[in-house]
C-alpha positions in Angstrom: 0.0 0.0 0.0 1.6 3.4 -1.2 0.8 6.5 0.5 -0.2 9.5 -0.9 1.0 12.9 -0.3 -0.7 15.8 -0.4 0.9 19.1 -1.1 -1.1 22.8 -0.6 -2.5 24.3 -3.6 -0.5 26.6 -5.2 -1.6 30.1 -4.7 -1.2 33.8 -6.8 -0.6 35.7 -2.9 2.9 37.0 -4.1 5.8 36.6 -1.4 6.2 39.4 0.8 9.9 40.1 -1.0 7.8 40.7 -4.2 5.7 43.4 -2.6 8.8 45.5 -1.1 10.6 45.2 -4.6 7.2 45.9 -6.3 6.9 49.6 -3.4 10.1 50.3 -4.2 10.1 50.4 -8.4 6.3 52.2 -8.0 8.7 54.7 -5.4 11.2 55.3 -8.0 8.5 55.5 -11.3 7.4 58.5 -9.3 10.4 59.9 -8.5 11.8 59.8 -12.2 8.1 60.9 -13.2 8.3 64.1 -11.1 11.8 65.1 -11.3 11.0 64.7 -15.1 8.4 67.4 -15.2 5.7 64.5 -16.1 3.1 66.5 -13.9 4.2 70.4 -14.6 0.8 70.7 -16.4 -1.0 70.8 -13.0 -0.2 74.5 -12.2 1.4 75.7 -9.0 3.9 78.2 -7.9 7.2 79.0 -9.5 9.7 81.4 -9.6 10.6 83.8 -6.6 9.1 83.5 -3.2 6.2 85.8 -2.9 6.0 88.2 -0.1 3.1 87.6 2.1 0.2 90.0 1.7 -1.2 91.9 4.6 -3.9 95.1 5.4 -2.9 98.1 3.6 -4.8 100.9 5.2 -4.1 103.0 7.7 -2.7 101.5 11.2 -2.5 103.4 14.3 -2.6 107.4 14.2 1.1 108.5 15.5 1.2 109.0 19.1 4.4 112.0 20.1 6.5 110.6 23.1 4.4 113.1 25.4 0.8 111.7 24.4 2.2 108.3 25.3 3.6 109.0 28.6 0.0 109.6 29.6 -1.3 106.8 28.0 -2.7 103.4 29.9 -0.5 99.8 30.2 -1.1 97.4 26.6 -2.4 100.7 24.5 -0.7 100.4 21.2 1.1 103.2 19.8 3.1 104.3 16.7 5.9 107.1 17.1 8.2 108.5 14.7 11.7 109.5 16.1 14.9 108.7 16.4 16.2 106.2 18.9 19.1 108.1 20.5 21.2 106.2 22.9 21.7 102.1 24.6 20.8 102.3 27.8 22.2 99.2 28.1 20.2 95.1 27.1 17.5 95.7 25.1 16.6 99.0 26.7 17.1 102.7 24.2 16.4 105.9 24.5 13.5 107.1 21.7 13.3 110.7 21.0 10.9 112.8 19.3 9.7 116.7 19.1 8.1 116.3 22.1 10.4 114.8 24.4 12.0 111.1 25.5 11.5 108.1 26.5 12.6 104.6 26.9 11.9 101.7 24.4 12.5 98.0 24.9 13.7 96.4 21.5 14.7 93.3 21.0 16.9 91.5 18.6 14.9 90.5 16.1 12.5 93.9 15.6 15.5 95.2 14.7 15.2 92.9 11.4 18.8 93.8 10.2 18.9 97.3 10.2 21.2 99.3 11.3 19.9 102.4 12.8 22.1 104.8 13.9 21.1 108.7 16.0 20.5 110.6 13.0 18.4 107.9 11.6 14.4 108.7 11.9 12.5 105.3 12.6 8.9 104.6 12.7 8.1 102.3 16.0 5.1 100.4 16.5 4.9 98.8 20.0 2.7 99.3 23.6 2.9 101.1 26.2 4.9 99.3 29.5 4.1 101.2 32.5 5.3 100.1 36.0 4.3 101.6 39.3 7.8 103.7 39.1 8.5 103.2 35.1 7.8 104.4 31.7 8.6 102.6 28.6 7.6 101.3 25.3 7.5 97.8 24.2 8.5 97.7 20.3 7.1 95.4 18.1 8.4 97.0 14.8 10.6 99.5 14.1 11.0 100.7 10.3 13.7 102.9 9.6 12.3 105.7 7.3 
């Protein structure tokens, strides 16, 4: 008496090697089809960065350095001046027609410019007011 053996049927599930080499050639089809231009005809940006857009109105009316002395903590103001002297840190000493006063501006308001006492400078910033201090806290500052 022989004995028969019986071996699965054979299946089409493809081995899981097949599938990784199958990923990777669909992976690099794309690749080749993109870096060819194959989908430029879809539109989209190119060329130079665009600057971002914004309001283009009118901001805040320009407040003189003795109309913001008076002025409440947090309220926003705009001065045009120069900024005169380091009073040492991030603390200067903002002067207009009316009088001085002292500005807080950090490093990165200053945005690369270089600003010296003759320069006149726009500031945009609130007011910082202490029970024994006075100063502004700048946001911007746009030399003119």
């Amino acid at each position: 008496m022989t004995k028969t053996q019986t071996f699965p049927a054979k299946t089409n599930i493809p081995a899981p090697r097949s599938i990784v080499s199958a990923l990777f050639t669909l992976g690099l089809l794309v690749q080749t089809g993109a870096a060819s231009g194959a989908w430029a005809d879809q539109g989209g940006f190119s060329g130079a960065k665009q600057a971002a857009g914004g309001f283009t109105g009118p901001g805040p009316a320009l407040t003189t350095v003795e109309q913001a002395q008076g002025l409440r903590d947090d309220v926003p103001v705009s001065l045009r001046g120069n900024v005169v002297q380091h009073l040492g840190g991030d603390t200067y000493l903002f002067r207009d027609g009316s009088g001085t006063i002292r500005v807080d501006i950090d490093d990165d308001v200053w945005n690369g410019q270089n600003v010296g006492p003759a320069d006149t400078v726009k500031i945009d910033g609130t007011m910082d007011k202490d029970w024994n201090s006075v100063e502004i806290d700048v946001k911007r500052l746009i030399k003119q």
